[in-house]
N, CA, C and O atoms as a GROMACS GRO file, in nm:
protein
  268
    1UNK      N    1   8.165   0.974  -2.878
    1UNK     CA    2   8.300   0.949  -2.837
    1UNK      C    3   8.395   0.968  -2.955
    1UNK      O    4   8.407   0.885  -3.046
    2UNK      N    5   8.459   1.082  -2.946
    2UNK     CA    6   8.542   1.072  -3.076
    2UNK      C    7   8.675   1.041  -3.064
    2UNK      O    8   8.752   1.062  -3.158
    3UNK      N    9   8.728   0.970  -2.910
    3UNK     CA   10   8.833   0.863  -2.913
    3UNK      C   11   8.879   0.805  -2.989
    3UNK      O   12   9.000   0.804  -3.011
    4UNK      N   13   8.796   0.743  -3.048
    4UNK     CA   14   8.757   0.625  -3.168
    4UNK      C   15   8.789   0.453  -3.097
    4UNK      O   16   8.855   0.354  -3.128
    5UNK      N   17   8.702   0.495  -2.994
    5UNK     CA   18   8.667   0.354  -2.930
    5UNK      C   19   8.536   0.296  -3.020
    5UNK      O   20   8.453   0.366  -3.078
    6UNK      N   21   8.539   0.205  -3.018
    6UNK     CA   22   8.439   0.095  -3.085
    6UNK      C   23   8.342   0.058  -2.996
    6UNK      O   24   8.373   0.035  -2.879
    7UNK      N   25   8.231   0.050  -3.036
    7UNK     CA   26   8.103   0.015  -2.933
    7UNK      C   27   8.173  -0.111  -2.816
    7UNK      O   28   8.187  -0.101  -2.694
    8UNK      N   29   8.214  -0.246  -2.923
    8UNK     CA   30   8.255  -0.298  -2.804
    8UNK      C   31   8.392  -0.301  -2.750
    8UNK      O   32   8.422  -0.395  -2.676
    9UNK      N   33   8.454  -0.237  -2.769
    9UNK     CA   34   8.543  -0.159  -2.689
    9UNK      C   35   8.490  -0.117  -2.575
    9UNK      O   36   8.505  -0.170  -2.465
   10UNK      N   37   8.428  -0.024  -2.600
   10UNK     CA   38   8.386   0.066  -2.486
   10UNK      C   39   8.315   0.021  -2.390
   10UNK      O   40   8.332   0.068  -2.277
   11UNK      N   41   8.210  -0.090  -2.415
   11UNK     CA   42   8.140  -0.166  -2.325
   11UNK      C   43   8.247  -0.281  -2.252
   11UNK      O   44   8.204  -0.336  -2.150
   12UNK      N   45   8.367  -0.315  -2.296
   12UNK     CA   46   8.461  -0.349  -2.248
   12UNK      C   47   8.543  -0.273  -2.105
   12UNK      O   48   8.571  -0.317  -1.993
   13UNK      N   49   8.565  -0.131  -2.176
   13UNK     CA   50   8.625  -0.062  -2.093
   13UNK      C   51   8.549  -0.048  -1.965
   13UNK      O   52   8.580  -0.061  -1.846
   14UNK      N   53   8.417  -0.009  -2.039
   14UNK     CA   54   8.316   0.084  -1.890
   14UNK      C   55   8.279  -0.015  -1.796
   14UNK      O   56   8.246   0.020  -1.683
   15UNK      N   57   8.280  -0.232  -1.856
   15UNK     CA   58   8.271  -0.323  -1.743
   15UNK      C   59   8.373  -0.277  -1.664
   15UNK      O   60   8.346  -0.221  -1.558
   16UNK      N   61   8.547  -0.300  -1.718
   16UNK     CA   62   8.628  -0.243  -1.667
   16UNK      C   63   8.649  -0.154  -1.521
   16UNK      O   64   8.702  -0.178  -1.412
   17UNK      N   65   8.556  -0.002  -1.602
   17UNK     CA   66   8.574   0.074  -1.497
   17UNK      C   67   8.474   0.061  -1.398
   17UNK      O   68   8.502   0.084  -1.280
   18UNK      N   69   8.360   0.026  -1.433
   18UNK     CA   70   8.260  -0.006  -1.354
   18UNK      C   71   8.333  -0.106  -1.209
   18UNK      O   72   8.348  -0.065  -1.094
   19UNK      N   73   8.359  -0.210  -1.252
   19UNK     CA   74   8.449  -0.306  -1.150
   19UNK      C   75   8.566  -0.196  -1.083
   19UNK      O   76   8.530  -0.178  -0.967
   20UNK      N   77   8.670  -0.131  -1.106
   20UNK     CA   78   8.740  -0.020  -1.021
   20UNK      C   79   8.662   0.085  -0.945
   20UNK      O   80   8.701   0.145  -0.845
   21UNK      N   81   8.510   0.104  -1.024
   21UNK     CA   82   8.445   0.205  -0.950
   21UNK      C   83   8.432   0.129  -0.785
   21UNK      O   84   8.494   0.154  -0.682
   22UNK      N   85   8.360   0.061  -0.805
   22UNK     CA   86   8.279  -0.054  -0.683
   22UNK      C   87   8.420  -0.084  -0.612
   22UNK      O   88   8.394  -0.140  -0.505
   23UNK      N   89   8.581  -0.069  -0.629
   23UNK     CA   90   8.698  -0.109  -0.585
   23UNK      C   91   8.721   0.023  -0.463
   23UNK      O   92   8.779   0.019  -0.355
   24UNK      N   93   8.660   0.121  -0.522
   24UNK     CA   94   8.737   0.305  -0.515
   24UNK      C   95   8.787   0.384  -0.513
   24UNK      O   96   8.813   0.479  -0.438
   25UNK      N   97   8.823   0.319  -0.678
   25UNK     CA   98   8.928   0.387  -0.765
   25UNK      C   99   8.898   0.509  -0.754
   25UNK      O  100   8.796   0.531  -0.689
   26UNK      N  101   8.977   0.639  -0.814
   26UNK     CA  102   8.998   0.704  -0.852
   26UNK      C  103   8.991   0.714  -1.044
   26UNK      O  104   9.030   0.622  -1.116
   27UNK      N  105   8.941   0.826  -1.090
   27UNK     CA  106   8.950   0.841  -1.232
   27UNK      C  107   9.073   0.817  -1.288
   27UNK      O  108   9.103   0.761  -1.394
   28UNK      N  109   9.137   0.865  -1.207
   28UNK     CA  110   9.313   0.885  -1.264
   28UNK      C  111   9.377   0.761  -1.266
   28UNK      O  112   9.436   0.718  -1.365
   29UNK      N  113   9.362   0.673  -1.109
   29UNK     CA  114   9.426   0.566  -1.150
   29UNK      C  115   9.329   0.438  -1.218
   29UNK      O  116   9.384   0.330  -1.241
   30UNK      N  117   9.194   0.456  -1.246
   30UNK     CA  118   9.157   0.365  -1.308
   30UNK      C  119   9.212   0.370  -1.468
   30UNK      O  120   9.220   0.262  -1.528
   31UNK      N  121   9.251   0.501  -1.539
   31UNK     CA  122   9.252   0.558  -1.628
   31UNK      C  123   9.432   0.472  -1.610
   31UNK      O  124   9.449   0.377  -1.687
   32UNK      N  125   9.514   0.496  -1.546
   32UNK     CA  126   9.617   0.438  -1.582
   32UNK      C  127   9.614   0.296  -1.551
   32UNK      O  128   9.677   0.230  -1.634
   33UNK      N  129   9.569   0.238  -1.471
   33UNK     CA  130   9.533   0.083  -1.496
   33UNK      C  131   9.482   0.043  -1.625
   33UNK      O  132   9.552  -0.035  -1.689
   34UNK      N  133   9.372   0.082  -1.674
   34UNK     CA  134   9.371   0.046  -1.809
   34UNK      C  135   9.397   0.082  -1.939
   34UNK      O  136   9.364   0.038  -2.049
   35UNK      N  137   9.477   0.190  -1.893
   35UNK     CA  138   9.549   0.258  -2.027
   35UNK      C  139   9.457   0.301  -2.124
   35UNK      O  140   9.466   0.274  -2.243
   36UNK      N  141   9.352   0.381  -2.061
   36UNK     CA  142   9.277   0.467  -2.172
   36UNK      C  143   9.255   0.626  -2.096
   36UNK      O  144   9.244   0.654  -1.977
   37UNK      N  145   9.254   0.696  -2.194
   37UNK     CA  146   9.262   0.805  -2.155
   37UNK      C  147   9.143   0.901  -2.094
   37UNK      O  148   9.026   0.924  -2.127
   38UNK      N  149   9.236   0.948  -1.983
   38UNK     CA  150   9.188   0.991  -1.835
   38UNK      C  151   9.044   1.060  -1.853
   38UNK      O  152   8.962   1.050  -1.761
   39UNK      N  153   9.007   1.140  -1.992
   39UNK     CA  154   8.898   1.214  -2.008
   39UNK      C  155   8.813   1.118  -1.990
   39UNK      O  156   8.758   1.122  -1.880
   40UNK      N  157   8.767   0.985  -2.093
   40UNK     CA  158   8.706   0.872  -2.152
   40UNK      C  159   8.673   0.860  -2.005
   40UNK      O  160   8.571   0.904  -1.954
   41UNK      N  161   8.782   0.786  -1.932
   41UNK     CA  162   8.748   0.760  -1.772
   41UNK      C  163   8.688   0.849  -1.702
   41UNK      O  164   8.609   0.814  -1.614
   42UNK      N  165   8.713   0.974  -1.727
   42UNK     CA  166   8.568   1.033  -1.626
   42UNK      C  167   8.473   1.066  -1.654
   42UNK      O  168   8.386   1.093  -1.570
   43UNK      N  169   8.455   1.078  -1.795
   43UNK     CA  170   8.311   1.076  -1.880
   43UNK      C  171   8.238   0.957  -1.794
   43UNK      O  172   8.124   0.968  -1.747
   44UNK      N  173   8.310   0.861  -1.783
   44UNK     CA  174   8.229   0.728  -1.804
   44UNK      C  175   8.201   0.742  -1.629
   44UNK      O  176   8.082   0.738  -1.597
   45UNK      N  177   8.263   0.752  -1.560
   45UNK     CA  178   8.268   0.787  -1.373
   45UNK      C  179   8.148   0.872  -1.375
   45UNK      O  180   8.063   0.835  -1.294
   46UNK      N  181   8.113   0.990  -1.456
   46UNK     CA  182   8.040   1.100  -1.421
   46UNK      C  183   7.912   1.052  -1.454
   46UNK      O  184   7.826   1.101  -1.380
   47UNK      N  185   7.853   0.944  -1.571
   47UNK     CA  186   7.717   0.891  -1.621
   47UNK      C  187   7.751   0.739  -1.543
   47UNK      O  188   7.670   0.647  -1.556
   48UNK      N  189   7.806   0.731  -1.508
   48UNK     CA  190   7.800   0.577  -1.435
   48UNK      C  191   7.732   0.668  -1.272
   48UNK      O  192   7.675   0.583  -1.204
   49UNK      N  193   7.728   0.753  -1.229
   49UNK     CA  194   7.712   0.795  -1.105
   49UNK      C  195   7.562   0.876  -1.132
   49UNK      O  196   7.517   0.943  -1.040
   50UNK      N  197   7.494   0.868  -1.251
   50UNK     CA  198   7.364   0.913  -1.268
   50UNK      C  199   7.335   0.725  -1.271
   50UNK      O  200   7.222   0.724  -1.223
   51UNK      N  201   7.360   0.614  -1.291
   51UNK     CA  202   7.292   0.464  -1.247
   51UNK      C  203   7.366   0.430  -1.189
   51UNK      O  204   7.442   0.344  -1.235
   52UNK      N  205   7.381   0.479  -1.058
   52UNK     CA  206   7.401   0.397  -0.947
   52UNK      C  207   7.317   0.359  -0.822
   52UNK      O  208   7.260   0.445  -0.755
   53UNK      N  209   7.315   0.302  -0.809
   53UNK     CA  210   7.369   0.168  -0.786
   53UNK      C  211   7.365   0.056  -0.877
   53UNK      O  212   7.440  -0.041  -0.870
   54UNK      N  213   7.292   0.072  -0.946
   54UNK     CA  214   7.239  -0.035  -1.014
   54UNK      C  215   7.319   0.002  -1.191
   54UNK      O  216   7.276   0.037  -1.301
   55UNK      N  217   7.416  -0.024  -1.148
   55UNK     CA  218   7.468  -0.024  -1.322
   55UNK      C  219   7.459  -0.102  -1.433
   55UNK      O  220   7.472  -0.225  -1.434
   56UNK      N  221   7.433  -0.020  -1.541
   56UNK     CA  222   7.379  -0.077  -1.682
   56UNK      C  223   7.490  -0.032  -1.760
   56UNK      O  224   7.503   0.090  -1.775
   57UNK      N  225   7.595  -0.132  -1.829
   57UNK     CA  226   7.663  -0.110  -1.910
   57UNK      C  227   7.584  -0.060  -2.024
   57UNK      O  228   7.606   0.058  -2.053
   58UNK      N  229   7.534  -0.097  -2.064
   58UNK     CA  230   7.478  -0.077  -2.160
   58UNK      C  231   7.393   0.067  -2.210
   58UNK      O  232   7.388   0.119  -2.322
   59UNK      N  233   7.330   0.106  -2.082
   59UNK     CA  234   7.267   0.235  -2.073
   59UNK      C  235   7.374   0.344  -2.054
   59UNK      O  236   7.352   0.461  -2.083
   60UNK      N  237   7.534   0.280  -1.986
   60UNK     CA  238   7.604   0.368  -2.007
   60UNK      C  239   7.701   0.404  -2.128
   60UNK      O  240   7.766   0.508  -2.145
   61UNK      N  241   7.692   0.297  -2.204
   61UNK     CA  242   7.738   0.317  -2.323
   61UNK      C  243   7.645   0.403  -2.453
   61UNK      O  244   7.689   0.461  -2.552
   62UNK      N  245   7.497   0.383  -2.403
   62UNK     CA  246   7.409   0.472  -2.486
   62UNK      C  247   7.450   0.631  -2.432
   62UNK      O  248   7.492   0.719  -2.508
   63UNK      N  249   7.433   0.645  -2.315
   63UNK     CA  250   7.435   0.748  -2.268
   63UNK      C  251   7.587   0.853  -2.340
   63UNK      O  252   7.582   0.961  -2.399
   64UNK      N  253   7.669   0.796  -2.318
   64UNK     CA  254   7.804   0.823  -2.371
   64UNK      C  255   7.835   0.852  -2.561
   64UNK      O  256   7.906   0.925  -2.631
   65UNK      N  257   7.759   0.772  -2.575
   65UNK     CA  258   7.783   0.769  -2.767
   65UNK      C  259   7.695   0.864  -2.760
   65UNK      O  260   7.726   0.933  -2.857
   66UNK      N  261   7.598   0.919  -2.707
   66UNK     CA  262   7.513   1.041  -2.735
   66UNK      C  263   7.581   1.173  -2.702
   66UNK      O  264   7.549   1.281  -2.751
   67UNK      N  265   7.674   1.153  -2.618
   67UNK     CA  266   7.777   1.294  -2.575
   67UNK      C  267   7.827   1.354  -2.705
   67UNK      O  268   7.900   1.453  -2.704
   0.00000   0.00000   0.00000
């Protein structure tokens, strides 16, 4: 992530989006609800939808820092 989000940042955010996912949000407006930018949000939409149902913050934050 060369955002320069911070590990827990990001495990912040992706609870975040994780909770708007399960709502059915959209990338765009989850991305303006929490005021991070729209790419970050669908990175995180696109590996959150390889563990679903069963989401692992955590596996999605590995998954992501490896991008």
């Amino acid at each position: 992530m060369q955002q320069g989000l911070e590990r827990g940042d990001l495990l912040r955010v992706i609870k975040q989006t994780l909770k708007k996912i399960q709502k059915g949000c959209t990338a765009e407006e989850t991305a303006d609800m929490l005021e991070v930018d729209q790419s970050v949000i669908e990175q995180i939409y696109q590996i959150a939808a390889e563990f679903a149902p069963d989401y692992n913050e955590n596996q999605i934050c590995e998954a992501l820092l490896k991008k």
